[in-house]
C-alpha positions as CSV (number, residue, x, y, z in Angstrom):
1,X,22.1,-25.6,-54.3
2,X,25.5,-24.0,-54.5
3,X,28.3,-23.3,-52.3
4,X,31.5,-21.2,-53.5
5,X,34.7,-21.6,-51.3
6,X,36.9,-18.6,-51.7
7,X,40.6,-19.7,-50.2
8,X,42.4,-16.6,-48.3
9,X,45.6,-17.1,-50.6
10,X,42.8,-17.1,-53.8
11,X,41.5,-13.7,-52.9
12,X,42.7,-10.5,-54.9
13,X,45.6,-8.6,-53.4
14,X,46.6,-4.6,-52.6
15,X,50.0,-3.6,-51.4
16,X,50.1,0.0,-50.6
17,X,52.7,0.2,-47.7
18,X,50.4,1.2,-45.0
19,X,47.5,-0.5,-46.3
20,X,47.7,-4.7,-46.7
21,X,44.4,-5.5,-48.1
22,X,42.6,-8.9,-49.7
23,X,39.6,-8.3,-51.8
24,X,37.2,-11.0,-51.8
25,X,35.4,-9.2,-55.3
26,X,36.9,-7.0,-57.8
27,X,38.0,-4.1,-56.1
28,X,40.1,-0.9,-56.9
29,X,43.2,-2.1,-58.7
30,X,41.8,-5.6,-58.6
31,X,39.8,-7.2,-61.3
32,X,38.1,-10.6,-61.7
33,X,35.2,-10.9,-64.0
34,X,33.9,-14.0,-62.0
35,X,34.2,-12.0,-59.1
36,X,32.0,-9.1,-59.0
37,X,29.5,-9.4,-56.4
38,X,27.3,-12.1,-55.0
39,X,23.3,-10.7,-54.7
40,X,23.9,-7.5,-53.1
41,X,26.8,-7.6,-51.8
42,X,29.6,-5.8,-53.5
43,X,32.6,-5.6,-51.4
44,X,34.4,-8.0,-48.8
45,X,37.6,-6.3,-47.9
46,X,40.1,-7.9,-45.2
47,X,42.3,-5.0,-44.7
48,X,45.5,-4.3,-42.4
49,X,45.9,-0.8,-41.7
50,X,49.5,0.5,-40.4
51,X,49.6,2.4,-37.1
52,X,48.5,6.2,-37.5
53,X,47.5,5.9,-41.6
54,X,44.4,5.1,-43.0
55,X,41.7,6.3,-45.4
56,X,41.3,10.3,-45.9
57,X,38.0,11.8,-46.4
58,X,36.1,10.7,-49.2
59,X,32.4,10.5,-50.2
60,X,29.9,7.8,-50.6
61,X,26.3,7.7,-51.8
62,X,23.8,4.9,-52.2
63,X,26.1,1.9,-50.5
64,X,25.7,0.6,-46.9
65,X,29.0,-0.1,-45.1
66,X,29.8,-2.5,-42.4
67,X,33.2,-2.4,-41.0
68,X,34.0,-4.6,-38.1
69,X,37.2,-3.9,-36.6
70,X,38.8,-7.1,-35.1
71,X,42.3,-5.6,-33.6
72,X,43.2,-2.6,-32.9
73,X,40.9,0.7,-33.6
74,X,39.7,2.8,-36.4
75,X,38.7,6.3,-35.5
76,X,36.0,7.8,-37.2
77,X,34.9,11.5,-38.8
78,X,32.2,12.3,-41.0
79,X,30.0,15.1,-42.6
80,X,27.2,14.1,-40.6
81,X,28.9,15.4,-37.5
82,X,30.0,12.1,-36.2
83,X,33.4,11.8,-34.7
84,X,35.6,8.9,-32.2
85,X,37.2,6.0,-32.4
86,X,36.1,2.4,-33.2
87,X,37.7,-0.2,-30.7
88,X,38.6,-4.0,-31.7
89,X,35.3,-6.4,-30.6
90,X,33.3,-3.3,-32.7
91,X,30.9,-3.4,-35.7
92,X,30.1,0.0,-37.3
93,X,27.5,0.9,-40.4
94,X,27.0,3.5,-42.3
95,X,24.1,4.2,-44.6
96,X,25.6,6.7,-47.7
97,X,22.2,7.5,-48.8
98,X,22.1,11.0,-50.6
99,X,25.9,11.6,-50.0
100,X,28.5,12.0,-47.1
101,X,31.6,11.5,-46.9
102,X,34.0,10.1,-44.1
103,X,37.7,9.5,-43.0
104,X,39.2,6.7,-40.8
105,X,42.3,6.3,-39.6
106,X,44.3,3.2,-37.2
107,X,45.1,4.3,-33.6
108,X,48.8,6.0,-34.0
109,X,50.2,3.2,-31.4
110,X,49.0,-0.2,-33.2
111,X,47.8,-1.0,-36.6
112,X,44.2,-2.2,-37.1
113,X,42.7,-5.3,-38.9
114,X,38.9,-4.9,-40.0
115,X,36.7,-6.7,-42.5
116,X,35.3,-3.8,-44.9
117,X,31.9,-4.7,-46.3
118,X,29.5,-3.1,-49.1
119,X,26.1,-3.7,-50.1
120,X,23.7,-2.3,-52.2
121,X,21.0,-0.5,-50.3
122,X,17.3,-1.7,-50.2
123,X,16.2,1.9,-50.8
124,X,18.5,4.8,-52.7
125,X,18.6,8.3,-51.5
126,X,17.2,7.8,-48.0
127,X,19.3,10.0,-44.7
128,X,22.7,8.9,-44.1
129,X,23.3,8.1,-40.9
130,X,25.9,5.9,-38.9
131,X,25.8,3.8,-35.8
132,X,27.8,1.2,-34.1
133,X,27.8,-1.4,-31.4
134,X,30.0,-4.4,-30.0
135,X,30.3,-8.1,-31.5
136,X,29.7,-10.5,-29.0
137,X,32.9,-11.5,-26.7
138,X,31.3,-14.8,-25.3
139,X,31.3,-18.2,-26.7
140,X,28.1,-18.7,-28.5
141,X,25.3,-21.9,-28.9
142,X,22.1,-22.3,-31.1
143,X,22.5,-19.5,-33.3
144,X,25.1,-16.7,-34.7
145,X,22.9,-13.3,-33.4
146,X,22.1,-10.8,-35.3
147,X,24.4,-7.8,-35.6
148,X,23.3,-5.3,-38.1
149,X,19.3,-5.6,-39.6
150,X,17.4,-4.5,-42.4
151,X,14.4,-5.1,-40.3
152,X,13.1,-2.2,-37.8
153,X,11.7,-4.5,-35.7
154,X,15.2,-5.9,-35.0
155,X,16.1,-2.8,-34.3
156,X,14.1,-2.0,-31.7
157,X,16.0,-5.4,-30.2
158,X,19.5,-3.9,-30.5
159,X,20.6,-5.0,-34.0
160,X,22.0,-2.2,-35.9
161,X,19.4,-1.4,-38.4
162,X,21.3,-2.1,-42.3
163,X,20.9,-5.5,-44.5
164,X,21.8,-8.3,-42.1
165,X,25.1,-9.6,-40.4
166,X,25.7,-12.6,-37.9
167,X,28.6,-12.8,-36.3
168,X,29.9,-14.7,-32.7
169,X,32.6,-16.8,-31.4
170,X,31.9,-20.8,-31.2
171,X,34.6,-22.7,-28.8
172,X,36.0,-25.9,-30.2
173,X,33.8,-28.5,-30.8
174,X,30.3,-26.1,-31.2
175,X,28.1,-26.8,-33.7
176,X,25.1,-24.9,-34.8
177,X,22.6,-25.3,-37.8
178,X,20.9,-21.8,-38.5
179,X,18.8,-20.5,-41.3
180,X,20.1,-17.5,-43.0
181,X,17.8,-17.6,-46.2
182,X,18.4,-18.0,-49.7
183,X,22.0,-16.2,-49.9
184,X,24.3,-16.0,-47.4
185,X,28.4,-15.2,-47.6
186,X,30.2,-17.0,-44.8
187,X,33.6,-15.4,-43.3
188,X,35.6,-17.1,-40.9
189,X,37.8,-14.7,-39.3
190,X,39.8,-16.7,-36.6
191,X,40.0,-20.7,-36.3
192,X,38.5,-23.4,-38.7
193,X,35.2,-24.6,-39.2
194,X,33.4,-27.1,-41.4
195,X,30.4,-25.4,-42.9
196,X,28.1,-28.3,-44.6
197,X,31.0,-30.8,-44.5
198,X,33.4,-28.0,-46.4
199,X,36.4,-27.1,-44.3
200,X,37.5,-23.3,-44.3
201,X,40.3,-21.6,-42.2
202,X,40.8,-18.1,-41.1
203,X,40.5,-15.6,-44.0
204,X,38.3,-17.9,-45.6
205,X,34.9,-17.2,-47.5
206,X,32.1,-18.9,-49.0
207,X,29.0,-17.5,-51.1
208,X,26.1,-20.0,-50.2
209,X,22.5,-20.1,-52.5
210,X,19.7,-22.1,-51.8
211,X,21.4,-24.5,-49.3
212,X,19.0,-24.2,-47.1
213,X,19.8,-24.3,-43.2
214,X,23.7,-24.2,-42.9
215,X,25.7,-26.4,-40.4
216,X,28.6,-25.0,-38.9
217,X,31.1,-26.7,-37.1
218,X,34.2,-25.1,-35.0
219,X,36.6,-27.2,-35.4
220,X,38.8,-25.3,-33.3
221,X,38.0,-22.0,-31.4
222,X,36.6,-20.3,-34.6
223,X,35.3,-16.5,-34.9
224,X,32.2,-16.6,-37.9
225,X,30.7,-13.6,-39.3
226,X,27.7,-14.0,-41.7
227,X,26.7,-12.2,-44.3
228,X,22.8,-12.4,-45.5
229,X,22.8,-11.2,-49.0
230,X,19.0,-12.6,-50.2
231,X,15.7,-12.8,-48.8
């Protein structure tokens, strides 16, 4: 049994002007030996993106990327043919596959805030392709649903079909026990919880192994987003 608490003011930091970024693992100019991944996932990036800048085109091959976009709006082009704009409440993926490469950009009137996250795919060199849908508004009981899916059969129920991601809002006072397997990492993008009796706060993270069930707690109105990273 394990659980890792990652404080906000712990994680890695990027100042590039436009670009205000916190790295939960190594990333870019950011290096931590102890922090290089937890099971497949690779990347956690909690990024602030200035009004009318962002990320030119680049490529990507063999990684799946999540971005959720939590204020403001990312717009969105890519080699697939796929072009618009990403609004706030919104969870995009992007399977890399055999290649493509995108750009996205902040809406030129407001500046955006998204969590950026990479995994290692479950099969390399398969079609890119890219999707997107909307993270639940309402309150939520019972259980965090399930976003984005590994599992075709969850897509056929409206989860977007990459890996796995839970994510919902829980009003003050909510609790919910939920199995997300072996591995999970545990974001908590607005409020405070208490995950298995450990308090975290907003910008918080926690890698979890072999917990079992997890018990979360809103302390206060709280926004969760969980990652599954094992079986």
């Amino acid at each position: 049994m394990m659980m890792h608490i990652q404080k906000f003011n712990e994680l890695g930091k990027a100042d590039f002007g436009w670009l205000q970024a916190r790295h939960h693992f190594s990333f870019g100019r950011y290096y931590n030996p102890e922090r290089m991944g937890f099971g497949n996932l690779r990347v956690v990036n909690d990024d602030r993106v200035a009004a009318g800048n962002g990320f030119d085109p680049h490529p990507h091959d063999n990684m799946e990327i999540i971005t959720y976009v939590r204020k403001g709006e990312i717009r969105h082009r890519d080699t697939m043919g796929n072009e618009g704009a990403t609004p706030a409440g919104s969870v995009q993926v992007m399977s890399a596959g055999t290649g493509v490469a995108h750009a996205e950009y902040a809406s030129d009137t407001e500046p955006t805030v998204l969590y950026q996250i990479w995994l290692l795919p479950n099969e390399k060199d398969v079609t890119p392709r890219w999707d997107m849908r909307a993270f639940p508004t309402g309150n939520v009981e019972g259980a965090l649903p399930l976003l984005v899916s590994g599992n075709a059969a969850d897509a056929e129920k409206g989860a977007l079909y990459i890996h796995a991601l839970h994510g919902g809002r829980m009003a003050a006072g909510t609790t919910l026990t939920q199995d997300f397997g072996a591995m999970a990492y545990v974001l908590v993008s607005e409020g405070r919880i208490r995950l298995n009796g450990e308090e975290l706060e907003a910008g918080d993270g926690a890698a979890v192994k072999d917990e079992g069930a997890l018990t979360l707690e809103a302390l206060e109105d709280a926004e969760v987003v969980v990652i599954r990273v094992g079986a």
